[in-house]
TORRORO-430727 format. One record per residue: residue number from 0; x, y, z of N, C-alpha, C in turn. Coordinates in steps of 0.001 Angstrom, whole numbers, plus 500000, padded with zeros to 6 digits. Example, Ala and Ser with C-alpha at 12.3 -4.5 7.8 and 13.67 -1.06 7.14 Angstrom:
pt kevo=0, n_c1=513190, n_c2=494310, n_c3=507800, ca_c1=512300, ca_c2=495500, ca_c3=507800, c_c1=513200, c_c2=496700, c_c3=507800
pt kevo=1, n_c1=512850, n_c2=497750, n_c3=507080, ca_c1=513670, ca_c2=498940, ca_c3=507140, c_c1=512900, c_c2=500030, c_c3=507870
END
This chain:
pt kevo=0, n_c1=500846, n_c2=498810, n_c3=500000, ca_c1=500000, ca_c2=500000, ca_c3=500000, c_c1=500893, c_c2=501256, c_c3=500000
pt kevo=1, n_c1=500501, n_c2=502267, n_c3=499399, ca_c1=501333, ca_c2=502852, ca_c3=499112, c_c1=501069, c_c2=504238, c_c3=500388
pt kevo=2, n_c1=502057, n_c2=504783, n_c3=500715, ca_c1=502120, ca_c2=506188, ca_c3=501347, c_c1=501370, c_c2=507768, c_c3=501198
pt kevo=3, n_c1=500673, n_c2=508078, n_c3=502170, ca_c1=500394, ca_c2=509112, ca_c3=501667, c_c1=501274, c_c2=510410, c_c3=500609
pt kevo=4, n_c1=502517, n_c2=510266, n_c3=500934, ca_c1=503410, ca_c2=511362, ca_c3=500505, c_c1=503834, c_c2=510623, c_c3=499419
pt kevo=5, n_c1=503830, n_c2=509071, n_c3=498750, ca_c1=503548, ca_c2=508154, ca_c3=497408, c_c1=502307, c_c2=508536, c_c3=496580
pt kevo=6, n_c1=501163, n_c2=508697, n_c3=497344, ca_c1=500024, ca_c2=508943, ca_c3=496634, c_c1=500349, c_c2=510116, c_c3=495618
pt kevo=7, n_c1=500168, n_c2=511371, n_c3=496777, ca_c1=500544, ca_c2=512987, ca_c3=496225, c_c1=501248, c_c2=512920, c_c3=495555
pt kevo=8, n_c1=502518, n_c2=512687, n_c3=495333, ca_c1=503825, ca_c2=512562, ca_c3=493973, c_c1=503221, c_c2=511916, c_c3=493084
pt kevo=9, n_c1=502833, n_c2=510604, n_c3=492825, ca_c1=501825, ca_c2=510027, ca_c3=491718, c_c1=501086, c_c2=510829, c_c3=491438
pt kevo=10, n_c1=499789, n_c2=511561, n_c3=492183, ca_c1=498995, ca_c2=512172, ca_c3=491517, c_c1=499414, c_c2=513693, c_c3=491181
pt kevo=11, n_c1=500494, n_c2=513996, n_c3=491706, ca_c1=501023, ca_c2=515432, ca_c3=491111, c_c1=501885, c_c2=514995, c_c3=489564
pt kevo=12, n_c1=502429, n_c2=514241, n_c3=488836, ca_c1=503078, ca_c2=513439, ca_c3=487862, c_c1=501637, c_c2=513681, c_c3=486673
pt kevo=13, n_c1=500364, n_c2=512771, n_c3=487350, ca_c1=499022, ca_c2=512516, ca_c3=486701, c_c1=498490, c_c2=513580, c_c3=486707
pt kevo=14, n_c1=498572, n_c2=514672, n_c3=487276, ca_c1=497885, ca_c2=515838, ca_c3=487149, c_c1=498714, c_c2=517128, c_c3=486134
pt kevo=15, n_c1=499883, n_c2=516487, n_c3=485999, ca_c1=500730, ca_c2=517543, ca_c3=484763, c_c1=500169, c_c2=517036, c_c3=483722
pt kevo=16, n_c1=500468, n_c2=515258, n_c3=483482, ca_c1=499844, ca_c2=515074, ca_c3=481880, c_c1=498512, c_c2=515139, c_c3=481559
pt kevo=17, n_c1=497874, n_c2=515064, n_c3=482577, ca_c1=495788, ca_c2=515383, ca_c3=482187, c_c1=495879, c_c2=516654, c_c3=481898
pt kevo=18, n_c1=496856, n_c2=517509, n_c3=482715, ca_c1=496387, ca_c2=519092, ca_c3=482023, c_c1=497414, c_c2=519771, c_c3=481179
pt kevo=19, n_c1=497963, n_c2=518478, n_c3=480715, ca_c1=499574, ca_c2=519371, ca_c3=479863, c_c1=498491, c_c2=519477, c_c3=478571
pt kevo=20, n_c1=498327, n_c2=520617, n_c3=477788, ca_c1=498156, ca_c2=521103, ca_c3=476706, c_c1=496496, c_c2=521667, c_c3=476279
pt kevo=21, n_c1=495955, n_c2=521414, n_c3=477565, ca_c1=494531, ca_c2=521614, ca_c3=477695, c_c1=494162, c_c2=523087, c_c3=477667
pt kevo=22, n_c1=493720, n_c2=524059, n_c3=477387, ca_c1=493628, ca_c2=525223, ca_c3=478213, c_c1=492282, c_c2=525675, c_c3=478720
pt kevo=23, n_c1=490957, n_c2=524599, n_c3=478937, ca_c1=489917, ca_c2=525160, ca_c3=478921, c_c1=489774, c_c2=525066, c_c3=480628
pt kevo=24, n_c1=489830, n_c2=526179, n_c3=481217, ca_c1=489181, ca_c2=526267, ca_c3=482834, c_c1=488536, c_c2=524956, c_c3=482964
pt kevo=25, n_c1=487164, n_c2=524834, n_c3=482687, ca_c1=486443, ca_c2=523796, ca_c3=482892, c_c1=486778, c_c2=522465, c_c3=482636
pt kevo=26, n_c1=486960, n_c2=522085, n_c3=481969, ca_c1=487408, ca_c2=520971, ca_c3=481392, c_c1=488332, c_c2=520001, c_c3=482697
pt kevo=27, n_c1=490028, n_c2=521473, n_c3=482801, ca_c1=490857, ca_c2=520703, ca_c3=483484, c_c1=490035, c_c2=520647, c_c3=485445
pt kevo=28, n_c1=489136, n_c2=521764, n_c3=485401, ca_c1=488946, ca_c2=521352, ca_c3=486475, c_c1=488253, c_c2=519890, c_c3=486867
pt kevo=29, n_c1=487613, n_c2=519740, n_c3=485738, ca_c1=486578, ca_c2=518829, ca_c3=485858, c_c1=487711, c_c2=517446, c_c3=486371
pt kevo=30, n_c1=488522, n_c2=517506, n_c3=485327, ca_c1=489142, ca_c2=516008, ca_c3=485342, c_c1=490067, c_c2=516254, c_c3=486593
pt kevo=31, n_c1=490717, n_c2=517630, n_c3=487507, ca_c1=491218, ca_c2=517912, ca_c3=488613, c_c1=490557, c_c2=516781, c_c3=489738
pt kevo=32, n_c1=489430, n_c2=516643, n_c3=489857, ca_c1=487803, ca_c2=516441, ca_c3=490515, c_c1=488388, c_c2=515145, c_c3=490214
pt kevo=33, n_c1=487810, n_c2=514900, n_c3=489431, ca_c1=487719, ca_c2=513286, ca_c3=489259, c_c1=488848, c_c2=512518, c_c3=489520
pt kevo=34, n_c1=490492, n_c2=513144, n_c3=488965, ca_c1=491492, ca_c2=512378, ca_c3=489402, c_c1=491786, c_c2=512295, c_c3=490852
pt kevo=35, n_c1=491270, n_c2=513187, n_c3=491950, ca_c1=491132, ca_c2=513465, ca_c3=493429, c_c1=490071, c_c2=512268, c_c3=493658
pt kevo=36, n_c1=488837, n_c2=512154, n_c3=493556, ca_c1=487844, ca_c2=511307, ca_c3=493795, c_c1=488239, c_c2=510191, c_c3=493589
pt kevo=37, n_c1=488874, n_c2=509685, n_c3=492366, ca_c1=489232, ca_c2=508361, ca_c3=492169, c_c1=490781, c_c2=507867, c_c3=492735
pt kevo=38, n_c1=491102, n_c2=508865, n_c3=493363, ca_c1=492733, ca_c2=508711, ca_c3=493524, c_c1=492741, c_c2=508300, c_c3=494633
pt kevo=39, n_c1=492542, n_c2=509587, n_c3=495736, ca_c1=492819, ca_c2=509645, ca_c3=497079, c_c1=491503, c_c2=508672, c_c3=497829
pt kevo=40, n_c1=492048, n_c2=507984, n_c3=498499, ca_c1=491635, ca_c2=507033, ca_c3=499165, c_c1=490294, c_c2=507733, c_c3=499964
pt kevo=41, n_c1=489202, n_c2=507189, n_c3=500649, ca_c1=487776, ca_c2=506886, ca_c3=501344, c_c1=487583, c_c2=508975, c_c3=501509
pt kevo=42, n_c1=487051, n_c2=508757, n_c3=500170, ca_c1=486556, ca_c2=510636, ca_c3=499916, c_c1=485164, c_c2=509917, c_c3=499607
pt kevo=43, n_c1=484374, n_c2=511141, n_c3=499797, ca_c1=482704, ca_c2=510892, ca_c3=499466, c_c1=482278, c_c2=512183, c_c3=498211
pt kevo=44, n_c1=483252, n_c2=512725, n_c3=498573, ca_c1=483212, ca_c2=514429, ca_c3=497972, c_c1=484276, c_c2=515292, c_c3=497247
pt kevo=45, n_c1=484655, n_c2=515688, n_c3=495994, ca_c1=485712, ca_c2=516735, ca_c3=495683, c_c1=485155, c_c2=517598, c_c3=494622
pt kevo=46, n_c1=485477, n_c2=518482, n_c3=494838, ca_c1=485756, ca_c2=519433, ca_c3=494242, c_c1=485791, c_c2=520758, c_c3=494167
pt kevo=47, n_c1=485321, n_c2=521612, n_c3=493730, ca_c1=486018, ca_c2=523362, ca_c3=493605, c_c1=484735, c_c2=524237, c_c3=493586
pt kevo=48, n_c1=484889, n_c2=525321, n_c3=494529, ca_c1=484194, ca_c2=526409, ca_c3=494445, c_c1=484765, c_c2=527425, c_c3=493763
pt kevo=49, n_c1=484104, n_c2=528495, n_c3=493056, ca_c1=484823, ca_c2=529238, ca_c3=492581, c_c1=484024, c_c2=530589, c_c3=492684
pt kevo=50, n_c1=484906, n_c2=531578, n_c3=493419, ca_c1=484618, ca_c2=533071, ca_c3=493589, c_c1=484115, c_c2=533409, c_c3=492557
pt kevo=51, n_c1=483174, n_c2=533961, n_c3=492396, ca_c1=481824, ca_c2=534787, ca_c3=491565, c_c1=481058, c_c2=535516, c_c3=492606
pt kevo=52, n_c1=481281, n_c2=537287, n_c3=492188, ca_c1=480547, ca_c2=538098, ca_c3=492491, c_c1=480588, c_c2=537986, c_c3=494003
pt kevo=53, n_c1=481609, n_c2=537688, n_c3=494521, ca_c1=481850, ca_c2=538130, ca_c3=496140, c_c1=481315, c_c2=536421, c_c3=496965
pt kevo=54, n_c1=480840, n_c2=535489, n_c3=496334, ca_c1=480678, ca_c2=534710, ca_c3=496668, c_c1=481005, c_c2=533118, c_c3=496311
pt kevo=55, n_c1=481070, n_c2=531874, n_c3=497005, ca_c1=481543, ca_c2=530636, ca_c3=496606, c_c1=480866, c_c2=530118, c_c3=495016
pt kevo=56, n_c1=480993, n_c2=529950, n_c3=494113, ca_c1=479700, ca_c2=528841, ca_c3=493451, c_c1=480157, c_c2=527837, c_c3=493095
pt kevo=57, n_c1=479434, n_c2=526793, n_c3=493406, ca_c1=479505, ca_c2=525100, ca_c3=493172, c_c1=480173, c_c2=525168, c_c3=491316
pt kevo=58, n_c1=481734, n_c2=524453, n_c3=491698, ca_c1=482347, ca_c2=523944, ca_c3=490420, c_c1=482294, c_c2=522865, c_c3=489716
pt kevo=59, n_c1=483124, n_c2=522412, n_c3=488621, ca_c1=483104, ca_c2=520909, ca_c3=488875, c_c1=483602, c_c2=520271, c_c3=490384
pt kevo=60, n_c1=482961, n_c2=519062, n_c3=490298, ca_c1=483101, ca_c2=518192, ca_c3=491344, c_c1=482607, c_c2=516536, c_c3=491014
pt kevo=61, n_c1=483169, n_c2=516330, n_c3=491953, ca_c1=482831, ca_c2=514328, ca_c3=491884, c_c1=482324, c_c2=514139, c_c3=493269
pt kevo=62, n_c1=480897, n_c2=513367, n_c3=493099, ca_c1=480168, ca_c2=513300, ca_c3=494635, c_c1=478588, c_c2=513491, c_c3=494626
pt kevo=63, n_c1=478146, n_c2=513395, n_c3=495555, ca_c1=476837, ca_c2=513288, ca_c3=495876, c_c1=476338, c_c2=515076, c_c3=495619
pt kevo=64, n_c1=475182, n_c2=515972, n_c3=494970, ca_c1=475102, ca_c2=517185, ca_c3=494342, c_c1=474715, c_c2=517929, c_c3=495831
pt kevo=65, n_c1=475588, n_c2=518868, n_c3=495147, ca_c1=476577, ca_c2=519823, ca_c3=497050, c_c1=475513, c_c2=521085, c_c3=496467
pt kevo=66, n_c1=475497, n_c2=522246, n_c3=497917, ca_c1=475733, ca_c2=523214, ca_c3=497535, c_c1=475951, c_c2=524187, c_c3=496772
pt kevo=67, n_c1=475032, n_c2=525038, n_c3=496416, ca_c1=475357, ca_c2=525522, ca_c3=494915, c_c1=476023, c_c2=527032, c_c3=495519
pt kevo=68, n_c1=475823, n_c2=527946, n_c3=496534, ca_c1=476066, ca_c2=529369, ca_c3=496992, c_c1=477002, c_c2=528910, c_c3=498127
pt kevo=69, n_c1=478225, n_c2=529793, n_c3=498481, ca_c1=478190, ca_c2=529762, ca_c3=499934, c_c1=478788, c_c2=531182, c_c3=500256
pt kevo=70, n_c1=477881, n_c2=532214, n_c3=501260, ca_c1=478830, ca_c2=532901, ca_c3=501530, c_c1=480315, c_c2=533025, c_c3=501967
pt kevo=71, n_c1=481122, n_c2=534397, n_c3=501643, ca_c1=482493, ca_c2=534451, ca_c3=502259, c_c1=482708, c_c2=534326, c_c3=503688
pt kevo=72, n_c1=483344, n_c2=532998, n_c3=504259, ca_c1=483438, ca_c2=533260, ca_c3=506014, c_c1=482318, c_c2=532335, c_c3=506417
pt kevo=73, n_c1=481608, n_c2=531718, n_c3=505456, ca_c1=480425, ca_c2=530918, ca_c3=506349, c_c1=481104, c_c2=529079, c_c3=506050
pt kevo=74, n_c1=480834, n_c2=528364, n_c3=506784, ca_c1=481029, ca_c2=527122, ca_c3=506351, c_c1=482546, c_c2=526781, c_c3=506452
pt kevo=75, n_c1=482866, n_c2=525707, n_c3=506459, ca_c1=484232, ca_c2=525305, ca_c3=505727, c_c1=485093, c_c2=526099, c_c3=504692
pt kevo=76, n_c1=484107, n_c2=525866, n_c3=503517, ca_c1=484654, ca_c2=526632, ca_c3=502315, c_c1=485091, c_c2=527998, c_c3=502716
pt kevo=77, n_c1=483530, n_c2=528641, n_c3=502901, ca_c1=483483, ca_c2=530125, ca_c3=503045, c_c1=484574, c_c2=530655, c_c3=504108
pt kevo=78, n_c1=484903, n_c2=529786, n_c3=504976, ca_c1=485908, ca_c2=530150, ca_c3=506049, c_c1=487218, c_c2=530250, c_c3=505659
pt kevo=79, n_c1=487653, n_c2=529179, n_c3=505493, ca_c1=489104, ca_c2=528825, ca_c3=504432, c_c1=489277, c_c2=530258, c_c3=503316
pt kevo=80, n_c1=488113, n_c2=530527, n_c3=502189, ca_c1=488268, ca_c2=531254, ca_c3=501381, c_c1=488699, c_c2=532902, c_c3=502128
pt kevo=81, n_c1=487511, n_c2=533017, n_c3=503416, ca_c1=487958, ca_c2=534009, ca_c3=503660, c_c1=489407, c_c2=534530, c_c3=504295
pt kevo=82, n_c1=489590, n_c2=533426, n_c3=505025, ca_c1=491361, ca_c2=533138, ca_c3=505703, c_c1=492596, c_c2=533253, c_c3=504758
pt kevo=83, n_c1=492170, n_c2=532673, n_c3=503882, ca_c1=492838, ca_c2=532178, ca_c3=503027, c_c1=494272, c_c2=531046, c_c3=503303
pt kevo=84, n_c1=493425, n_c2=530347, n_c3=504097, ca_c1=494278, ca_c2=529095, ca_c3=504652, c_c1=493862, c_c2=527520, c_c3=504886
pt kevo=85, n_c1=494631, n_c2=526619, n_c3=504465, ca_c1=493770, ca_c2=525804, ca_c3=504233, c_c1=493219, c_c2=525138, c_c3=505715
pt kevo=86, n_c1=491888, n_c2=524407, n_c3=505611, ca_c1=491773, ca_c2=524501, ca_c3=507224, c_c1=490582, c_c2=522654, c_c3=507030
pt kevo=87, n_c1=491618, n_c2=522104, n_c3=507974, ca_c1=491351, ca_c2=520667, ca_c3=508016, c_c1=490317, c_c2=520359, c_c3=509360
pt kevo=88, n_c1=489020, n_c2=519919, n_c3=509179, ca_c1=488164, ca_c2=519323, ca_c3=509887, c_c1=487518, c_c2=518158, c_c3=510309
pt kevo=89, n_c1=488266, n_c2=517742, n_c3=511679, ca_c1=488276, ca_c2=516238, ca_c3=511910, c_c1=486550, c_c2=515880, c_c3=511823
pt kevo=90, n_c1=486105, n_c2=516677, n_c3=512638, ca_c1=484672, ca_c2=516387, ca_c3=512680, c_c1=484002, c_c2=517320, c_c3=512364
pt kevo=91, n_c1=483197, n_c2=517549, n_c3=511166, ca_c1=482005, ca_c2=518984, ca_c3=510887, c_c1=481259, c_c2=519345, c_c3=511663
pt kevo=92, n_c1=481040, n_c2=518060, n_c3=511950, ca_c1=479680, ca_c2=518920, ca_c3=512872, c_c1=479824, c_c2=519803, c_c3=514539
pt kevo=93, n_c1=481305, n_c2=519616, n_c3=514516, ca_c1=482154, ca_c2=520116, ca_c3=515796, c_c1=482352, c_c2=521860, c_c3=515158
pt kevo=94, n_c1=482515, n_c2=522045, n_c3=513860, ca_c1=482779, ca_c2=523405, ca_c3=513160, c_c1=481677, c_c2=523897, c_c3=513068
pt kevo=95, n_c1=482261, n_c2=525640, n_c3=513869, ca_c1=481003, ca_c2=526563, ca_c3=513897, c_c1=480795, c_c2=527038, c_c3=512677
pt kevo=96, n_c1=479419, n_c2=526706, n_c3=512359, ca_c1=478513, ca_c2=527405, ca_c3=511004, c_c1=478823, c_c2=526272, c_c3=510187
pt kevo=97, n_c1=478741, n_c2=524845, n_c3=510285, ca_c1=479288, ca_c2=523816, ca_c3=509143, c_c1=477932, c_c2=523871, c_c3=508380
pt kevo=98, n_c1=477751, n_c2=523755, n_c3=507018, ca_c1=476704, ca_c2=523834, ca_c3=506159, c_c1=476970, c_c2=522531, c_c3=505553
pt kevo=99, n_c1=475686, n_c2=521386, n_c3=506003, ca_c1=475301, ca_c2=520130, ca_c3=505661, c_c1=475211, c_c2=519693, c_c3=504234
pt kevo=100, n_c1=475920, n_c2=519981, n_c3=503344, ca_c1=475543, ca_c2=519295, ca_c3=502122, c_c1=475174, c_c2=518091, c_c3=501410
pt kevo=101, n_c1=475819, n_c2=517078, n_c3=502612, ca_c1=476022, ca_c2=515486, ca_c3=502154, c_c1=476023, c_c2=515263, c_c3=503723
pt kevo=102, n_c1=474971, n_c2=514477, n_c3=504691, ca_c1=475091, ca_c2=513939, ca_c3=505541, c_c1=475866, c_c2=513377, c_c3=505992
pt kevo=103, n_c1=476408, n_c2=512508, n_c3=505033, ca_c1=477377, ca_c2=511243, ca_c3=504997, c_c1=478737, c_c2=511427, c_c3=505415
pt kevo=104, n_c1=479077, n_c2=513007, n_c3=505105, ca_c1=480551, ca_c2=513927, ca_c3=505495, c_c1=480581, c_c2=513900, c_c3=506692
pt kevo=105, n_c1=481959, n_c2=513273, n_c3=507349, ca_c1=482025, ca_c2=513964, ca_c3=508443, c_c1=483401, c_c2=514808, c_c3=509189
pt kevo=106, n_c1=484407, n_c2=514440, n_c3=507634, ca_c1=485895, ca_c2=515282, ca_c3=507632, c_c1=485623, c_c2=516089, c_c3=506779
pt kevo=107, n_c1=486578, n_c2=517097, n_c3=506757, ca_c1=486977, ca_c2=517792, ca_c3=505379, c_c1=488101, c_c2=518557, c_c3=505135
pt kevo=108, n_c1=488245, n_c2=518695, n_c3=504228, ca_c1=489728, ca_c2=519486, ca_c3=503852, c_c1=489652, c_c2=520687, c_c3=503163
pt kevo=109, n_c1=489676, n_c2=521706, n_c3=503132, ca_c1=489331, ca_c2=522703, ca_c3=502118, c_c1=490953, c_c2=523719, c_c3=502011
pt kevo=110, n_c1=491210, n_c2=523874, n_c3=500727, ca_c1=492352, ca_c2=524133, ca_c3=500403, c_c1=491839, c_c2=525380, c_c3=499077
pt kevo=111, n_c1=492644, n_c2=526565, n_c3=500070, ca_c1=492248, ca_c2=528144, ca_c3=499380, c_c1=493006, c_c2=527904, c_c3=497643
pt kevo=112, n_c1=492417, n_c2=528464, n_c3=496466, ca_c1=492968, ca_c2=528426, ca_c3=495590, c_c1=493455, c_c2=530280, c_c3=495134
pt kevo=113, n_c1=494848, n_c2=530487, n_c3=495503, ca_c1=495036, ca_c2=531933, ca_c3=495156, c_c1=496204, c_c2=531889, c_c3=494170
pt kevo=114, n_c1=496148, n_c2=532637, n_c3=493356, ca_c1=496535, ca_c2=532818, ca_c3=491653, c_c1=497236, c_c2=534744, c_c3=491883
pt kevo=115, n_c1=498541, n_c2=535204, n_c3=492358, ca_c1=498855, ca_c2=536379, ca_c3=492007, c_c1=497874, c_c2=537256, c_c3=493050
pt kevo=116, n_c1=498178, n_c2=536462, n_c3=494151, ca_c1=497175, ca_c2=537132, ca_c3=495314, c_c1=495916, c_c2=537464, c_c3=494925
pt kevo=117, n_c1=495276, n_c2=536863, n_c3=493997, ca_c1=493597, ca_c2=537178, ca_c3=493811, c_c1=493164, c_c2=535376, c_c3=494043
pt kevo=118, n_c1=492370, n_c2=535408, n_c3=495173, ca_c1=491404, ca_c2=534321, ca_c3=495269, c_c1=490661, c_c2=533701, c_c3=494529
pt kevo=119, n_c1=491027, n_c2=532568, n_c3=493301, ca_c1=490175, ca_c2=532093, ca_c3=492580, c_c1=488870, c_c2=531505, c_c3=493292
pt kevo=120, n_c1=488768, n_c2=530716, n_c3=494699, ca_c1=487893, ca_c2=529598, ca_c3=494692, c_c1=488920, c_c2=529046, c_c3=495688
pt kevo=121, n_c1=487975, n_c2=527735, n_c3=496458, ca_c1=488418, ca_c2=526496, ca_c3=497086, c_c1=488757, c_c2=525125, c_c3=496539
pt kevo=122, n_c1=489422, n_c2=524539, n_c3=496701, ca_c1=489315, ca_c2=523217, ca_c3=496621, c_c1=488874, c_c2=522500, c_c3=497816
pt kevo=123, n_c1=487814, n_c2=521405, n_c3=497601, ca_c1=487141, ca_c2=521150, ca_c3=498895, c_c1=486968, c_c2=519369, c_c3=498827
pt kevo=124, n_c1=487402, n_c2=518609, n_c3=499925, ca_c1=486804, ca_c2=517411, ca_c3=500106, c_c1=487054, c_c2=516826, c_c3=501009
pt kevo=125, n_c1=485869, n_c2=516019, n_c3=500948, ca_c1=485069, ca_c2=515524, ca_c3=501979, c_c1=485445, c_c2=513886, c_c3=502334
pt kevo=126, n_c1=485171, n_c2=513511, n_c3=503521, ca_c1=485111, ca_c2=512064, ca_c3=503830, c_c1=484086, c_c2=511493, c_c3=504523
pt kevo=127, n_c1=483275, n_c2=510236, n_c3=504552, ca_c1=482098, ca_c2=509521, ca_c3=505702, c_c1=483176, c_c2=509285, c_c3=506799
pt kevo=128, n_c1=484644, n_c2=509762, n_c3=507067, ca_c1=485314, ca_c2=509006, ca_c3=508180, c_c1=486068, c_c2=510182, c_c3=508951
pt kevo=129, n_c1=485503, n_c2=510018, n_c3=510529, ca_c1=486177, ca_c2=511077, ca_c3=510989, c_c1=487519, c_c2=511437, c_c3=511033
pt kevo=130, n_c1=488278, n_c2=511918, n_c3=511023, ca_c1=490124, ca_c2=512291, ca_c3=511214, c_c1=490233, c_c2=511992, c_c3=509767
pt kevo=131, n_c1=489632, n_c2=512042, n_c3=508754, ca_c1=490528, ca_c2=511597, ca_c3=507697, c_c1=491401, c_c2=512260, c_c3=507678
pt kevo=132, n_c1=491598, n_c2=513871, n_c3=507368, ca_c1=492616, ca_c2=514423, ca_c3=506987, c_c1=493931, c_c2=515019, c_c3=507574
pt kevo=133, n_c1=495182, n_c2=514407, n_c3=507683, ca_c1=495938, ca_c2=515111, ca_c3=508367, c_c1=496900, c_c2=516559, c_c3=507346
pt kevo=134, n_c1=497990, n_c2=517023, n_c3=508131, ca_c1=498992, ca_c2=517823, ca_c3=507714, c_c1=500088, c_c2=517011, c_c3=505902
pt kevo=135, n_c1=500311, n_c2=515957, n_c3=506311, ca_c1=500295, ca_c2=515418, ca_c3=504735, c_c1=499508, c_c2=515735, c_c3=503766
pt kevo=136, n_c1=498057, n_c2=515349, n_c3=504081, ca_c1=497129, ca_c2=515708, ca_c3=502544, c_c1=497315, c_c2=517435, c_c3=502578
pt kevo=137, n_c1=497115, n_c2=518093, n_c3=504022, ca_c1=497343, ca_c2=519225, ca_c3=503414, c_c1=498327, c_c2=519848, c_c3=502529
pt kevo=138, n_c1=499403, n_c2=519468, n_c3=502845, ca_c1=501117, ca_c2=519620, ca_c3=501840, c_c1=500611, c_c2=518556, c_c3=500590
pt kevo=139, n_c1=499960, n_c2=517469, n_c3=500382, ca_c1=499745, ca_c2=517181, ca_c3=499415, c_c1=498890, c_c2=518048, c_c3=498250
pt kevo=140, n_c1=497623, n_c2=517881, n_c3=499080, ca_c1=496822, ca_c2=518782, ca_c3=498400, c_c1=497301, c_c2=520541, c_c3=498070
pt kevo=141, n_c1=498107, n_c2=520721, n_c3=498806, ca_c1=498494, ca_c2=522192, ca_c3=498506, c_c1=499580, c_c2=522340, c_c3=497304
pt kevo=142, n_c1=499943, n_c2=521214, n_c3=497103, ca_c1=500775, ca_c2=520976, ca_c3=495880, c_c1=500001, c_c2=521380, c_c3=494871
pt kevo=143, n_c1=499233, n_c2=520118, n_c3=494918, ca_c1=498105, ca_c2=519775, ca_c3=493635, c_c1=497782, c_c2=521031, c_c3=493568
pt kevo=144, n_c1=496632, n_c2=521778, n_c3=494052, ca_c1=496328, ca_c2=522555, ca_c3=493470, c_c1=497356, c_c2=523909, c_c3=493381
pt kevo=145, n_c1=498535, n_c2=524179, n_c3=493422, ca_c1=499655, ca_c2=524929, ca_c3=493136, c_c1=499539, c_c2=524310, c_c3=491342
pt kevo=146, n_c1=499932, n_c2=523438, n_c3=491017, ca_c1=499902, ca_c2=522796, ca_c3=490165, c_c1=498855, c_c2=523125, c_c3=488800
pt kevo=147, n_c1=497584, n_c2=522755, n_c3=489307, ca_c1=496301, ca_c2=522906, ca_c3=489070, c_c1=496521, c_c2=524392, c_c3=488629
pt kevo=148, n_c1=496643, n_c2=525848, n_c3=489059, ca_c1=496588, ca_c2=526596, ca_c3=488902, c_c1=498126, c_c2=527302, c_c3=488427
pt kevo=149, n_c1=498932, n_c2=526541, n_c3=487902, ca_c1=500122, ca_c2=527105, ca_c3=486919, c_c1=499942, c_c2=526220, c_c3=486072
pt kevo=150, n_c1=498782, n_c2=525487, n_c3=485543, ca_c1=498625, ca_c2=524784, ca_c3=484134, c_c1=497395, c_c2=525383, c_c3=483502
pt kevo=151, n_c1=496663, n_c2=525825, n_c3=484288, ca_c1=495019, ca_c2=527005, ca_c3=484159, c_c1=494719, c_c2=527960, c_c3=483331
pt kevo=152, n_c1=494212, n_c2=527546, n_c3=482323, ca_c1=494010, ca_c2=529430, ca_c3=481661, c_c1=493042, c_c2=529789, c_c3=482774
pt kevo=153, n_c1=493358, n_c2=530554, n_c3=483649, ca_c1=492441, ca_c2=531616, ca_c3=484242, c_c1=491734, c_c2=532474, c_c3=483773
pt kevo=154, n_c1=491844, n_c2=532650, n_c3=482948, ca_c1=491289, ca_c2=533958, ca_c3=481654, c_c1=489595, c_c2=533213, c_c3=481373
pt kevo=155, n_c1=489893, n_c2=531703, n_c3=480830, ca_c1=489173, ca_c2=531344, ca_c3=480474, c_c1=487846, c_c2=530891, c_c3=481355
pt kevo=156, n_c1=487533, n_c2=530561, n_c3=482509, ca_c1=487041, ca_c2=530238, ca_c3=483461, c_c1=485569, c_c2=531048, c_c3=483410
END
């Protein structure tokens, strides 16, 4: 079985060639989503919010159908986005203002996406298992989407 800090290097490798030559926003996010969902081990939930008009809106994602709004500062997302730090939750329902999207959640990870100090959006996911996420996925995941967003037409989005 392989290592968490094995996983992340594999899927940072798989996440250059899915988005080497692509340039459509959507597209690479979509398959961002899906290579997270199918990659990283007992997730229920991934994917990306993206800042519009002062607020979160539901991106691509892989998972049970989330949330479509979230204010700045409310929730997981909205919190992280407003911090702008990524902020790991053993148990949701222990986090003040957690907004229920998927019952079934009861970790999460939400990882700020910032591009030239302007806040694109979150990257967000979820687990049915409490503690999933430690300080690894965060350095993992903070890769990835480093990654994710120096292969991005941002323009296009």
């Amino acid at each position: 079985m392989m290592t968490k800090q094995e996983i992340y290097l594999n899927l940072a490798g798989q996440l250059r060639s899915l988005l080497s030559g692509e340039r459509d926003f959507i597209a690479n996010a979509a398959n961002f989503s899906a290579l997270l969902y199918r990659s990283v081990p007992d997730l229920n939930w991934a994917g990306l919010y993206l800042l519009k008009n002062g607020e979160l809106v539901l991106g691509p994602f892989q998972g049970q159908p989330a949330c479509v709004r979230i204010a700045m500062g409310k929730g997981v997302c909205g919190t992280a986005a407003a911090e702008r730090q990524t902020i790991l939750v053993d148990n949701v329902r222990e986090f003040p203002g957690h907004i229920a999207c998927d019952s079934a959640s009861n970790s999460e990870i939400v990882v700020p996406l910032i591009e030239h100090d302007q806040l694109i959006g979150v990257l967000d996911l979820d687990s049915p298992s409490f503690g999933r996420f430690d300080d690894e996925d965060a350095k993992g995941l903070n890769e990835l989407a480093q990654i994710f967003l120096d292969l991005v037409n941002l323009e296009a989005r």
